[in-house]
C-alpha positions in Angstrom: 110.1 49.9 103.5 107.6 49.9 106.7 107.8 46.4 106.5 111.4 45.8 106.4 112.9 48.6 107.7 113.3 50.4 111.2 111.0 53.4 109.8 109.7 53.5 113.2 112.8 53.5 115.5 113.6 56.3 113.4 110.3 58.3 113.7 110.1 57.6 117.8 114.3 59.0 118.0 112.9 62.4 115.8 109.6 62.7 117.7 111.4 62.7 121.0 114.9 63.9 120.0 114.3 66.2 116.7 115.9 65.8 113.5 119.5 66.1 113.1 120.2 68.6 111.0 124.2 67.9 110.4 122.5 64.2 108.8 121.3 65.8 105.9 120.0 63.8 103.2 121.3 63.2 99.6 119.1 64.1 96.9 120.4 63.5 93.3 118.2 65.9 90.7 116.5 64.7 87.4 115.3 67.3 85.3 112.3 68.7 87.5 112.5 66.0 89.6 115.0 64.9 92.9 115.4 61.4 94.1 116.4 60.6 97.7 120.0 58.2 97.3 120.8 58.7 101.1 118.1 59.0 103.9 114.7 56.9 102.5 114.3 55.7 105.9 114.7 59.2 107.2 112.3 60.9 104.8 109.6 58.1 105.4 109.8 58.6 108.7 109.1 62.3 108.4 106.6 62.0 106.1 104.7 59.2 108.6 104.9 61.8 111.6 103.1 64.7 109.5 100.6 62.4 108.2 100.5 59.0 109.8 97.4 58.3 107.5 99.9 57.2 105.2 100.7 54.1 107.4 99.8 50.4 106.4 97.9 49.3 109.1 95.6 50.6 112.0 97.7 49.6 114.2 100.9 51.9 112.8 98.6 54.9 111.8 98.0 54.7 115.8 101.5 54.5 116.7 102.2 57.3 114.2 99.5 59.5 115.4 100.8 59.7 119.0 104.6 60.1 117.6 103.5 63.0 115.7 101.8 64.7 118.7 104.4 64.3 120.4 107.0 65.6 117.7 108.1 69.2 116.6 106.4 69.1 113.0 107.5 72.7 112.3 111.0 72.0 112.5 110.8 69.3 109.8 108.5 70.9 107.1 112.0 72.7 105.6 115.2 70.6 105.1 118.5 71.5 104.0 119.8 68.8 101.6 122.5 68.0 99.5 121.8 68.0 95.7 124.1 66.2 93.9 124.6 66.2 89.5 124.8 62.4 89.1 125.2 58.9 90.1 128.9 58.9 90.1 129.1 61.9 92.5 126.6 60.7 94.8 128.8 57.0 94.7 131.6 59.1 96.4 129.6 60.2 99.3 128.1 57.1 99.9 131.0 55.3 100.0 132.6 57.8 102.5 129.7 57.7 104.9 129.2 53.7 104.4 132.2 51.9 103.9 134.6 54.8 104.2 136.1 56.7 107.2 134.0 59.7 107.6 132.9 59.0 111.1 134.8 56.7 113.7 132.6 55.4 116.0 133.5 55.9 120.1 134.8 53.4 121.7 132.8 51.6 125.0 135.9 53.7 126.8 135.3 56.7 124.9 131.4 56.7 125.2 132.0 56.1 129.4 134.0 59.2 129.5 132.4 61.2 127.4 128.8 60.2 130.0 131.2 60.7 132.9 132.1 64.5 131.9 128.5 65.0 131.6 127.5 64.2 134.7 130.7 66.3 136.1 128.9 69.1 134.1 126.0 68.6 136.3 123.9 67.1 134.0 122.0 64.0 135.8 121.9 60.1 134.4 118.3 61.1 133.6 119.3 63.8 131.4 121.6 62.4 129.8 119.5 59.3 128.5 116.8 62.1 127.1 119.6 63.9 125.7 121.6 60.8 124.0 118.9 58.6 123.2 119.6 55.7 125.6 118.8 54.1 128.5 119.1 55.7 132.6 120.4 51.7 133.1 122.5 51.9 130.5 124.1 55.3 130.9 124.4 53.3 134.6 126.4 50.9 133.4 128.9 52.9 131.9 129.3 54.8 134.6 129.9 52.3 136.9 132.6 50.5 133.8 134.6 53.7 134.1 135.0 54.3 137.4 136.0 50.9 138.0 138.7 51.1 135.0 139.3 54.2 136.5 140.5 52.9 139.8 142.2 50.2 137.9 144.3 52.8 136.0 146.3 53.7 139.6 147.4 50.2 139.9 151.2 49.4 139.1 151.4 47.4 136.1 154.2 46.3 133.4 154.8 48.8 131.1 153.6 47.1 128.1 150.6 46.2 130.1 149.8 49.5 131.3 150.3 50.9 127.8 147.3 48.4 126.9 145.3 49.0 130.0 145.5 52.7 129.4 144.8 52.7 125.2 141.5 54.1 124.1 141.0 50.2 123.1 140.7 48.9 126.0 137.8 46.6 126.1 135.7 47.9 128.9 132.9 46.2 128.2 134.6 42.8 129.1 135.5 44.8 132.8 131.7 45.4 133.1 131.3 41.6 133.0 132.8 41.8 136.3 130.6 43.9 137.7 127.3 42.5 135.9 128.2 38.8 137.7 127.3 38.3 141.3 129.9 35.9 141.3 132.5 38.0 139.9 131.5 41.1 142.1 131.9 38.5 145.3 135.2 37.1 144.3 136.7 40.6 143.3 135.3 41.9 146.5 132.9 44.5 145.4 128.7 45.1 145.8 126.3 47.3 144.3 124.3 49.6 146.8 120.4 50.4 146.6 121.1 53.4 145.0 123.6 51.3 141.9 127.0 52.6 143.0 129.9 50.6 143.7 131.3 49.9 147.4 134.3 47.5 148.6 133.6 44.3 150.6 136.7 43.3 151.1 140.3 44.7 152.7 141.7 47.5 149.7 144.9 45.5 149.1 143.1 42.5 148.4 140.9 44.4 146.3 143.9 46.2 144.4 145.7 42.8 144.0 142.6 40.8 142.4 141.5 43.8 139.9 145.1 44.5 139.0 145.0 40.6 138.2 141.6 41.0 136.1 143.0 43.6 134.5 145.8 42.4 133.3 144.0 39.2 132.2 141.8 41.5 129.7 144.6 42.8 128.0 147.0 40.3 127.6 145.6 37.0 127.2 144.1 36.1 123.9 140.3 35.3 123.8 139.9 36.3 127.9 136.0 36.8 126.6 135.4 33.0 126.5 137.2 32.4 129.7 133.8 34.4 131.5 130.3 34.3 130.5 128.5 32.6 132.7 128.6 32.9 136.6 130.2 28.9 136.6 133.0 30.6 134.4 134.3 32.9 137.0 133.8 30.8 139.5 136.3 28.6 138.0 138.5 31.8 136.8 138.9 32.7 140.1 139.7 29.6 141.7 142.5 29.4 139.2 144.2 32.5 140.0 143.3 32.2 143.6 147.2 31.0 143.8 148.6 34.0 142.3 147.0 36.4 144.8 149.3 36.9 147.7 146.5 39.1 149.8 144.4 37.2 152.1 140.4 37.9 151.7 139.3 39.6 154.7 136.3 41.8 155.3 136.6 45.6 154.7 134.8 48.5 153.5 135.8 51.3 151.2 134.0 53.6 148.9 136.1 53.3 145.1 135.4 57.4 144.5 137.9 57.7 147.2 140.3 55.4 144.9 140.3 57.7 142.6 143.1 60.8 142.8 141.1 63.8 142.6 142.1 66.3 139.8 144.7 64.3 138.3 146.5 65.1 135.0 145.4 62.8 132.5 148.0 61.4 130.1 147.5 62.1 126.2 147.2 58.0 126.1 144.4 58.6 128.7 141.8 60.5 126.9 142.7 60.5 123.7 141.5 62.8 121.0 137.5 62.0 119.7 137.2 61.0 116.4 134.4 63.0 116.0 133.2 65.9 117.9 130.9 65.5 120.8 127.6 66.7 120.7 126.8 70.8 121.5 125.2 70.8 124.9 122.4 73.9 125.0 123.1 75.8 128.5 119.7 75.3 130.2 118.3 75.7 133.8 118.8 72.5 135.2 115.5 70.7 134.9 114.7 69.6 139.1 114.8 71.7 142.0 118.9 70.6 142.7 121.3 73.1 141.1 123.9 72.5 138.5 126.6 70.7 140.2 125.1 70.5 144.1 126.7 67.1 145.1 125.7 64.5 148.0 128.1 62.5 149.9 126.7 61.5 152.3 127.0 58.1 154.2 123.7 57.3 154.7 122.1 55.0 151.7 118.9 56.4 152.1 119.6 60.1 152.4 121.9 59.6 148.7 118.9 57.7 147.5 116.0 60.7 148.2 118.5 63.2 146.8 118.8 61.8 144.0 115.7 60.8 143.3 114.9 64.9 143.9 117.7 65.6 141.2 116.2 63.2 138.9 112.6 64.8 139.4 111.8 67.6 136.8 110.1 70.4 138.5 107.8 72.0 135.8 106.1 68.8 135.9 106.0 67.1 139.0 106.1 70.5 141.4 103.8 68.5 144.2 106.5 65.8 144.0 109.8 68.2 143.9 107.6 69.3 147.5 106.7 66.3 149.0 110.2 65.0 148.5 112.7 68.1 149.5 110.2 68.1 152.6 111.4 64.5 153.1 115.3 65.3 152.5 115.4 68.1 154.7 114.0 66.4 157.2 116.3 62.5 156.8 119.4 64.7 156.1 118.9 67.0 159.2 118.2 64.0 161.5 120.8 61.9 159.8 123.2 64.8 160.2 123.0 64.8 163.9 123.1 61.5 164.7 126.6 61.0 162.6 127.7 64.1 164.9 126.2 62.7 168.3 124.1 65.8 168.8 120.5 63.7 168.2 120.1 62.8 171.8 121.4 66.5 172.7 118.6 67.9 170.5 115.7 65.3 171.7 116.7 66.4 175.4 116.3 70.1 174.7 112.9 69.8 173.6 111.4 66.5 175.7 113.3 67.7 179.1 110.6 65.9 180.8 111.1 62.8 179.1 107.3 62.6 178.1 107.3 62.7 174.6 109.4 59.5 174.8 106.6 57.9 177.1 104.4 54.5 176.7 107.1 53.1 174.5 107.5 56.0 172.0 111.1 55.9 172.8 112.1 56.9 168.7 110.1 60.2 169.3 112.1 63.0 167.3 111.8 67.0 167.3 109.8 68.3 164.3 111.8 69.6 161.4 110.7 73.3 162.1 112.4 72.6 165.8 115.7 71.0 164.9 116.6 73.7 162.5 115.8 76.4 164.7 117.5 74.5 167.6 121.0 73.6 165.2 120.9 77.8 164.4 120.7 78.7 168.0 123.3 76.5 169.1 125.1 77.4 165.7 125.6 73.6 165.1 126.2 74.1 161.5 130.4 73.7 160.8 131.4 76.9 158.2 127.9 78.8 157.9 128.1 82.5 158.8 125.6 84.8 159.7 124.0 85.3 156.8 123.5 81.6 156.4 121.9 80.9 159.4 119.6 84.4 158.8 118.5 82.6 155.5 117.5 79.5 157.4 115.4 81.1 160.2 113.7 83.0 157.8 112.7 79.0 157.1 111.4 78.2 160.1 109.5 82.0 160.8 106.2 81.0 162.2 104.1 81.8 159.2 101.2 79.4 157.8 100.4 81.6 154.7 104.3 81.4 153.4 105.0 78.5 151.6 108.8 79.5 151.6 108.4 78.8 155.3 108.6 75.2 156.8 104.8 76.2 158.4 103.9 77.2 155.2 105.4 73.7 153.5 104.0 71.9 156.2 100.4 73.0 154.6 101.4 72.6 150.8 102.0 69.1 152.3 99.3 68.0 153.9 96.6 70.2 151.9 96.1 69.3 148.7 94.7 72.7 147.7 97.7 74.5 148.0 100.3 73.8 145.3 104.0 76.0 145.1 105.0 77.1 141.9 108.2 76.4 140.7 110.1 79.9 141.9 108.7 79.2 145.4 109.9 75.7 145.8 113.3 77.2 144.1 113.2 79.5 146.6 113.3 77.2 149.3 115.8 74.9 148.2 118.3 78.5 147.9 117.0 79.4 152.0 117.5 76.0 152.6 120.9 75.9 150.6 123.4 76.6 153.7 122.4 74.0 155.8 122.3 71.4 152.7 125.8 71.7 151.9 126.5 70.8 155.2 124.2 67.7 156.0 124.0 66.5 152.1 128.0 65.4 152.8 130.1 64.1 154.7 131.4 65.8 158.4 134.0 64.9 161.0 132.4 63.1 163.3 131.7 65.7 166.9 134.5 64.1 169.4 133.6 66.5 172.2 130.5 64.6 172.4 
């Protein structure tokens, strides 16, 4: 069975993921003894993590032997199972599990969505993959599918296509062909930023008119998937419909979450019911420093890209990380924040009056971080943050060496590499710090008086 069976995948998904216990196996009893009919592969697996001495080679007792240390023995010493009298009984389960219609897998559509509400939930791609069992890049993917078919569901179609675009069937998958193909992504007018989201290239009714094309290409003509494989296939796919479009490619921008109507009623045909239930989140503290639901909108590539790298960071292992890096995002998003409102040179004037911190060429020079936040709570620069807000942030920037939970303080953690925050202090500064994130993490109107 080693040999010829995935005994391992198994034993690396219950090392890192436990043992699910609504997969119990089927046991069918003999007298004094029970034989395993359903869940060999599971029970060899099991057997390898407790004692990976049993393995074949040296090679798999050393693969075994980090699996196990890795895995919660304890939880699989005791297994519920299900006993059953005879052969004929243990036929009927079988069948149903096997070749039956006991569980209905999720559709491409239906796993998207189902990952989308996670991450609404506040659960990060990161978690997700550790929670599901696959990949950040693929838990990527989907992402981007859906919110692409999602834009492509407030297009006006035909009402027998529409009923087609919008059934649980709808083959997503061929959609993310679209997106996987440089060429495709070109020609539909579409990129992927540094950070793997979707942005427009093009003007928006061009856009609209060429997905509302593809779209109804995927559902209505027969065997579209042969029509585009290679990057030379839709190439030629779009040249053909090139005709049909009656939009003019131009140059534009646009971001496709703002394509998307906010809170909308979905349709039963929308999100149809599961065919199985999904899996029981446990209610946890969220693993990094960012809090459950904290977005970032922000305009700025690399300010989205250091916050979420921070909210993919887990703090009870990598606290001199989480440090190093909201040090970093406090001070992009701050700077960042005033330049988008015109307020940088204002701010560089107030503290180089004199003009010789910009001297012998240093013309970039910029106010330390501990400056520009006292200097946006003096001049109250920070749009919808009372008092108590702007208390909480200058007891940030209190001139204090000894306090970590003060920018002094972090400024030492940083640059002293025998002074380390535990995880409440760094928690604590990310909830002083919290007002004047909400603010610079997303995006503002644009300061007109300046």
């Amino acid at each position: 069975m080693l040999e010829n069976e995935d005994v391992l995948g198994i034993a690396k998904s219950i090392a890192s993921r436990g043992f699910f216990l609504h997969e119990r196996m089927i046991v069918r009893q003999e007298g004094r003894l029970y034989y395993v009919v359903e869940g060999n592969r599971r029970l060899s697996a099991m057997k390898l993590l407790v004692n990976p001495e049993l393995a074949l080679t040296k090679r798999q007792v050393s693969m075994y032997r980090r699996l196990s240390e890795a895995a919660n023995l304890q939880s699989i010493e005791k297994l519920d199972v299900v006993i059953v009298d005879d052969r004929q009984t243990a036929a009927g389960l079988l069948a149903d599990l096997h070749i039956g219609y006991a569980k209905k897998p999720w559709t491409a559509l239906q796993q998207a969505r189902f990952y989308r509400e996670l991450v609404e939930d506040g659960l990060t791609v990161e978690e997700i993959s550790e929670e599901t069992g696959k990949s950040a890049s693929e838990m990527r993917e989907y992402l981007r599918s859906e919110q692409l078919y999602r834009v492509a569901l407030t297009l006006d179609y035909p009402s027998d296509t529409r009923a087609k675009v919008e059934s649980v069937n709808f083959p997503l998958t061929t959609l993310d062909r679209f997106i996987e193909s440089k060429t495709a992504r070109r020609s539909l007018g579409i990129s992927i930023d540094e950070i793997g989201n979707l942005e427009g290239t093009v003007n928006l009714d061009r856009f609209r008119a060429v997905l509302k094309r593809v779209t109804s290409d995927i559902v209505t003509e027969k065997n579209f998937t042969r029509r585009v494989n290679k990057d030379e296939d839709f190439r030629t796919y779009f040249e053909e419909i090139e005709s049909d479009i009656d939009v003019a490619q131009e140059a534009g921008t646009f971001s496709l979450a703002t394509l998307i109507p906010e809170n909308k009623e979905a349709k039963p045909s929308e999100v149809p019911a599961s065919p199985s239930p999904a899996p029981r989140r446990r209610n946890r503290v969220n693993k990094s420093i960012v809090p459950r639901g904290f977005s970032c909108t922000s305009r700025s590539d690399r300010v989205r890209a250091v916050f979420n790298e921070l909210k993919a960071m887990p703090i009870a292992h990598r606290r001199n990380s989480t440090g190093v890096m909201l040090r970093v995002l406090l001070d992009i998003g701050l700077w960042n924040f005033l330049v988008e409102q015109k307020l940088d040179q204002q701010a560089v004037n107030h503290f180089d009056p004199q003009y010789k911190k910009r001297k012998n060429n240093n013309k970039d020079w910029t106010p330390p971080l501990r400056d520009l936040i006292s200097y946006v709570c003096e001049q109250r620069l920070l749009p919808g943050v009372n008092g108590d807000g702007y208390k909480a942030l200058r007891m940030l920037v209190s001139r204090d060496k000894t306090d970590v939970l003060t920018i002094d303080g972090f400024n030492q953690f940083a640059h002293n590499r025998f002074v380390t925050p535990t995880e409440s202090e760094l928690r604590e500064v990310w909830s002083r710090a919290t007002p004047m994130l909400e603010v610079i993490l997303n995006d503002q109107q644009p300061n007109e008086e300046q």
